[in-house]
N, C-alpha and C positions, 0 to 999 in steps of 0.2 A: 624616434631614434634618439639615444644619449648624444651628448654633445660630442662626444671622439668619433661617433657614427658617422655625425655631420662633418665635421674634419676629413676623416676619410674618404667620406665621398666628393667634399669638395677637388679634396687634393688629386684624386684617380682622374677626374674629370680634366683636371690642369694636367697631370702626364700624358691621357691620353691624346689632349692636342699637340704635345710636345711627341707623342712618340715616344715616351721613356717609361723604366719600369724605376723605383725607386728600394732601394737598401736603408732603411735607418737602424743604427744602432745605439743602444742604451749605454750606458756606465755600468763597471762595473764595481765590485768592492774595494774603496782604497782605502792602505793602512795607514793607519794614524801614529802608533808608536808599536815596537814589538808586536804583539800580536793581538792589535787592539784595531778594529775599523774605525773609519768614519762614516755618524750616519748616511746611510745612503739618500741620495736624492737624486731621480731620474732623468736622463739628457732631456733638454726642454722639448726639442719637436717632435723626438718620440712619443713623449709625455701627450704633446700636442693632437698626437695622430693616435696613440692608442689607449689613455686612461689606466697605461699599468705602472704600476712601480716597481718590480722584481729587478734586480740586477741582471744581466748577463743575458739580455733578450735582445731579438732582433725580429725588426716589422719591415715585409717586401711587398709591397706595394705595384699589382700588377693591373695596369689600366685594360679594358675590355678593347676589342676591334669593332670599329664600325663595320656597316654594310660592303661602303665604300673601301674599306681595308681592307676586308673579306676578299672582295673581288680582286683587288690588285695580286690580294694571295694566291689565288685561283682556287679559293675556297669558298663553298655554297653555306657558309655558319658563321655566327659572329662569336666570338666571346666574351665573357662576362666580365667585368672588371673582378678582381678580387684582394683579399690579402690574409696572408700569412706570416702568423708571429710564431716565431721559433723561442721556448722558454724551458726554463729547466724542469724536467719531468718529478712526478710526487716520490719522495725518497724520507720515508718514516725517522729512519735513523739521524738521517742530518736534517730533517726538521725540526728532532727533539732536541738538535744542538744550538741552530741557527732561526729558528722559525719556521712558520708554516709557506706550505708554495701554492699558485692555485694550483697548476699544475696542468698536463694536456689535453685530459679529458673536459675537464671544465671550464678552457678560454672559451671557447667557440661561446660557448650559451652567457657566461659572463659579461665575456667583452666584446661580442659580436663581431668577431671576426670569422675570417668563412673559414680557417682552415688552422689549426696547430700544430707545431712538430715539436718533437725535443730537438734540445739545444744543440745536444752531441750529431743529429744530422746535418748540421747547418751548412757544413763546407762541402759535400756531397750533393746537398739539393740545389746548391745556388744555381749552377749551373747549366738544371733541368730548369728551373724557374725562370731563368734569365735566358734563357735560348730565344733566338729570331728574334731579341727587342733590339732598334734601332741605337738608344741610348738609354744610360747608366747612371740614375743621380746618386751617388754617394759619397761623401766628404772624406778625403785622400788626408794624412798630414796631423791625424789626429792618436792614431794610434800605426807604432810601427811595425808590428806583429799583425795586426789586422789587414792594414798594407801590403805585407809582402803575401798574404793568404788572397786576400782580393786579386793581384797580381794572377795568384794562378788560377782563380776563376775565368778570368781576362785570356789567358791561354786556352783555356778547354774552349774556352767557346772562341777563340781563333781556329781550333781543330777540329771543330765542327765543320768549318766551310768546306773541308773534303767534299763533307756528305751532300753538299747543298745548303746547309744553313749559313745564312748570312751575320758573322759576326758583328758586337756593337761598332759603332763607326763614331762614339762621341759620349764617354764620361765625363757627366754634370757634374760642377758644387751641389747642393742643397737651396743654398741662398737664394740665387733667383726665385725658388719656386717656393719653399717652405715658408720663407722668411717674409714674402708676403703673404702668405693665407695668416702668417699669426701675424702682422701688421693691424687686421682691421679685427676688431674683435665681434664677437657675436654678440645678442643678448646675453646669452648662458653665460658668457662667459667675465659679460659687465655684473653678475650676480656677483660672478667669485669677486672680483676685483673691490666690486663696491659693501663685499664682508669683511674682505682685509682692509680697506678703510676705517669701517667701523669699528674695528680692533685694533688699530692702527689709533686712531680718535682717543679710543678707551686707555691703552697704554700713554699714550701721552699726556695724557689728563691727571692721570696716577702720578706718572715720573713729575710733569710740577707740582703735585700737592707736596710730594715727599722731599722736593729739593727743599737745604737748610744749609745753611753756612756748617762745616763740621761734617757732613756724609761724604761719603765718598761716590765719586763715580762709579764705581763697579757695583754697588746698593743701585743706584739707579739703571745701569744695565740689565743687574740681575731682576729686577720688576719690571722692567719691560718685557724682557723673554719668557718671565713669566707669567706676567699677563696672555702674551699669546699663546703659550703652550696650554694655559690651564684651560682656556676655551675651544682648542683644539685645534689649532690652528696647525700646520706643518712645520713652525719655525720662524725663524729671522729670515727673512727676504736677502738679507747679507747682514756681514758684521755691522755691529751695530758701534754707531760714535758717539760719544759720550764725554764731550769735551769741555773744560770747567776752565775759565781767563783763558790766556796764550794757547793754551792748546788749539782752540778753537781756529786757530790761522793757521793750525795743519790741515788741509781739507779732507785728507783720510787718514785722522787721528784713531788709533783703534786700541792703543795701552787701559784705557777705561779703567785706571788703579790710583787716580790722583784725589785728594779730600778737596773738599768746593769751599773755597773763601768768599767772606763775609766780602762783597765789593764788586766780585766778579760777575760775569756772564755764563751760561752753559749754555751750549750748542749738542741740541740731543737730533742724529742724525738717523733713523729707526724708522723699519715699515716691516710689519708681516705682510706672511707668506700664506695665503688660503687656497691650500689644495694646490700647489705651486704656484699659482698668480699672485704677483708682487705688487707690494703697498713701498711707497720712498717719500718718507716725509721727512722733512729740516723744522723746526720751531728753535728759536736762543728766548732768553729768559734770567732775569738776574737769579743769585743765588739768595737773595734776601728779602725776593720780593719787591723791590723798586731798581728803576732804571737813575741811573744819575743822568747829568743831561747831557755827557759826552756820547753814551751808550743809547739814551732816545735820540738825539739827532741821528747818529749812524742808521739805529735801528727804522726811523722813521724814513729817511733815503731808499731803504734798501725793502719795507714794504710799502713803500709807494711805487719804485720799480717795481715790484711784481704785479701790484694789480692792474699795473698798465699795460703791463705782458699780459696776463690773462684779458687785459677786455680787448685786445687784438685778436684774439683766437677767433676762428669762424671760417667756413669750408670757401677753397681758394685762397686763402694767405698762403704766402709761403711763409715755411718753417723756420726761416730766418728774421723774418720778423719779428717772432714774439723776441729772441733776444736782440734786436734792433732795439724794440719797445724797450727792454730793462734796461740794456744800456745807456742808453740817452737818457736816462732818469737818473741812473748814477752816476756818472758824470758831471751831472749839473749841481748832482746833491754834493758830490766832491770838490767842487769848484766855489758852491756856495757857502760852505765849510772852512774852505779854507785848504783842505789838505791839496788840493792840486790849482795852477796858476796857468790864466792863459785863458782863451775861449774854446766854449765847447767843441768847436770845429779842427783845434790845435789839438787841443786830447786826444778825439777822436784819430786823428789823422795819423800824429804818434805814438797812439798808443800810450800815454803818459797813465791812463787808468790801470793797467794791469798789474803794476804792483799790489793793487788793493783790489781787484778781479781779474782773475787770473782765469778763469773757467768759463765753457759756455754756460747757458741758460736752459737749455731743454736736454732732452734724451727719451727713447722711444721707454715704456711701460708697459712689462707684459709680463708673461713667465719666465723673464731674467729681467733683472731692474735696472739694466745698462743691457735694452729688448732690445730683437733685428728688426732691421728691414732699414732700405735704402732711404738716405736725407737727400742722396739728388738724382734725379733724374737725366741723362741726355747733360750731363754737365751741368745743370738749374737745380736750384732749390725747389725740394719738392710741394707743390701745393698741398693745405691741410686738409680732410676728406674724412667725413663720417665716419666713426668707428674706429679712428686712432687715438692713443692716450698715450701723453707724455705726459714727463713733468714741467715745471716752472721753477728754477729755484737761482734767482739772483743772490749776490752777500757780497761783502765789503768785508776784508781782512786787512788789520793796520797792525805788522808783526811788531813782536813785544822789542826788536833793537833796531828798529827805522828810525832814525836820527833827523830825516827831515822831516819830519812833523813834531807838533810839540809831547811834550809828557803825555799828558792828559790823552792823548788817543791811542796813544801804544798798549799793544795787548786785545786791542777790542776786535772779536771775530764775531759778524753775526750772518746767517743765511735763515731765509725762509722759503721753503719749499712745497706747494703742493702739485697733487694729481690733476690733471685738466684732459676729461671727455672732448673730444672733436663733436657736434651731433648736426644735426641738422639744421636749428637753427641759431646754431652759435658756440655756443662750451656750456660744461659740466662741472663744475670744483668738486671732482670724489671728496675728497679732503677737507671739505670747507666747514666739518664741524669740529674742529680743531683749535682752540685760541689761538687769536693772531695780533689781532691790534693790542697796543701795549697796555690800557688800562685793562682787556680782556686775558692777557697774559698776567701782567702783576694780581691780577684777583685771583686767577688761580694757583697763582706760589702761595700769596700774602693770606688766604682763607687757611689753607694748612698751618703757618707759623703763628696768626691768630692764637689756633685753637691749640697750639702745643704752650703759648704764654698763657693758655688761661688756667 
């Protein structure tokens, strides 16, 4: 079975103990300027459940009946779990305008789904489709036209009860139930993730050779995007930040149009996108190739917090710890510095760090780089478990008109962030061939500016 097969049947299997049939629907074309789109890219759990990309589809998701269900029916048959993706039918003329479509003869055998309709019947069949299901997952709030249309599905099947059929009695979110099956990831699905690393690695490696005092940020945006694209990658994971001195203490700086001085730091904040699964890496770096030593103590603080966050990782931590781990490292490093007074137990307590960390330390990593699924459980932070992949990304921002610290630290923004596998016996660094330590970082600026003086 392809990996969306798997998905599928995981997910049928989880309605069907729920008793629910599910609705997903995709994105469709949105404009960009006059009559110009923007590329498309596929809602992520659609994406998740059926490996299509077309705009304007929708996947219903209908769990089979047990034996036991059967009977309560007062029926002698079970039936079969299925699903049915509604997409837009093959139309010659607006293909040769807009692209090709697969179209409805050829999902079924493509994408292994059991059944295809055009799109134009969608609002017609919901109704037969969704008859006698208990409950209803689909996500309300997102579009308002789709809303008031789902509404009158919700009617027809209240009007069924005349006949004897028993209307739904309980429309789901999605979240519960999607949002963990793409929580834990599969193998298949560590392949895509750990190719958008690799590409992710490659691009970063690029963007330091090319940094020089005199480029501009938006040269180094433009070679990271192009790295990923030329290898085929689907894209930037998200905008990409590209941030040269002060900028860097915007945490989503995204102007990426400033020239890099001869002194500064650059905070390149970039991950592709392989086949939707997203890469989210932080690396800072001078632009000249050496740290001065305001910029290596920060920078040394803030990758020693992290690697203390990562060798915390490992199945039953909870999730709060890995930034427990970072924080108590920056803190101390900001106290031993100088920039903050008092004991680490005072910081902490008031909070006196967060001018200079302001953000958490993790976030979930999947086919959106800010991925679902629940941090806590029952009110508790969630323990960590096989098959989840977040990030790690501590930093230290000392904005450029903080008065109470001296000259010499203001302006300095550095984060470093990588991808961290959950597994079995411990953690994964996707990410880990990426320069990190600072003489590993200054050889890869400092080899490129070498060889442009010789």
């Amino acid at each position: 079975m392809s990996m969306y097969t798997q998905h599928r049947a995981r997910a049928l299997e989880v309605l069907a103990g729920e008793q629910a049939a599910a609705v997903l629907f995709t994105h469709s074309l949105k404009t960009r300027n006059h009559d110009c789109d923007y590329r498309f890219r596929p809602e992520s759990t659609f994406w998740h459940q059926s490996g299509f990309a077309e705009p304007d589809s929708v996947l219903v998701l209908l769990p089979g009946s047990s034996p036991e269900r059967a009977a309560e029916e007062g029926s002698d048959q079970t039936a079969a779990p299925r699903s049915v993706l509604f997409l837009r039918p093959k139309d010659r003329e607006k293909e040769t305008w807009t692209g090709r479509r697969l179209g409805v003869e050829a999902a079924p055998e493509v994408l292994g789904v059991d059944e295809a309709v055009d799109i134009g019947e969608l609002w017609t069949r919901l109704p037969e489709l969704l008859k006698g299901r208990e409950r209803i997952v689909y996500r309300f709030g997102e579009d308002a036209d789709r809303d008031r249309r789902m509404g009158g599905v919700a009617r027809a099947l209240r009007a069924l009860a005349r006949g004897g059929v028993e209307p739904p009695v309980e429309w789901i979110d999605p979240a519960p139930l999607f949002h963990e099956l793409r929580l834990f990831k599969s193998e298949a699905e560590l392949v895509l993730m750990r190719r958008a690393a690799e590409l992710t690695a490659e691009a970063h490696k690029r963007a330091m050779a090319a940094t020089a005092p005199g480029v501009n940020e938006a040269e180094i945006d433009a070679l990271i995007e192009y790295t990923f694209r030329r290898a085929g990658s689907t894209g930037c994971a998200y905008t990409n930040i590209v941030a040269g001195g002060a900028g860097a203490c915007i945490l989503h700086y995204v102007e990426n149009d400033a020239p890099l001085l001869d002194g500064d730091l650059l905070l390149v904040d970039a991950g592709a996108e392989w086949d939707y699964y997203a890469c989210d890496v932080t690396r800072t770096w001078p632009v000249n190739g050496t740290f001065n030593d305001e910029q290596r103590a920060l920078y040394e603080v803030v990758l020693a917090a992290e690697e203390n966050a990562i060798d915390v990782v490992a199945p039953g931590v909870a999730f709060s710890a890995v930034h427990e781990a970072a924080l108590t490292v920056l803190v101390q490093g900001l106290l031993d510095l100088g920039l903050l007074s008092g004991s680490i137990d005072e910081a902490l307590a008031d909070e006196t760090y967060k001018r200079f960390f302001m953000h958490k330390t993790s976030h979930w990593l999947g086919l959106d780089v800010h991925d679902c699924g629940a941090y806590t459980i029952a009110g508790e932070m969630r323990p960590l478990e096989p098959g989840m992949v977040f990030t790690v990304e501590p930093g230290l921002y000392v904005a450029s008109d903080d008065e109470s610290v001296e000259e010499r630290w203001r302006g300095i923004g550095i984060r470093i962030e990588d991808d961290v596998l959950v597994t079995e016996q411990g953690s994964e660094v996707l990410t880990a061939a990426i320069p990190k330590t600072p003489a590993a970082v200054e050889a890869a600026v400092s080899g490129q500016l070498a060889a442009a003086r010789s």
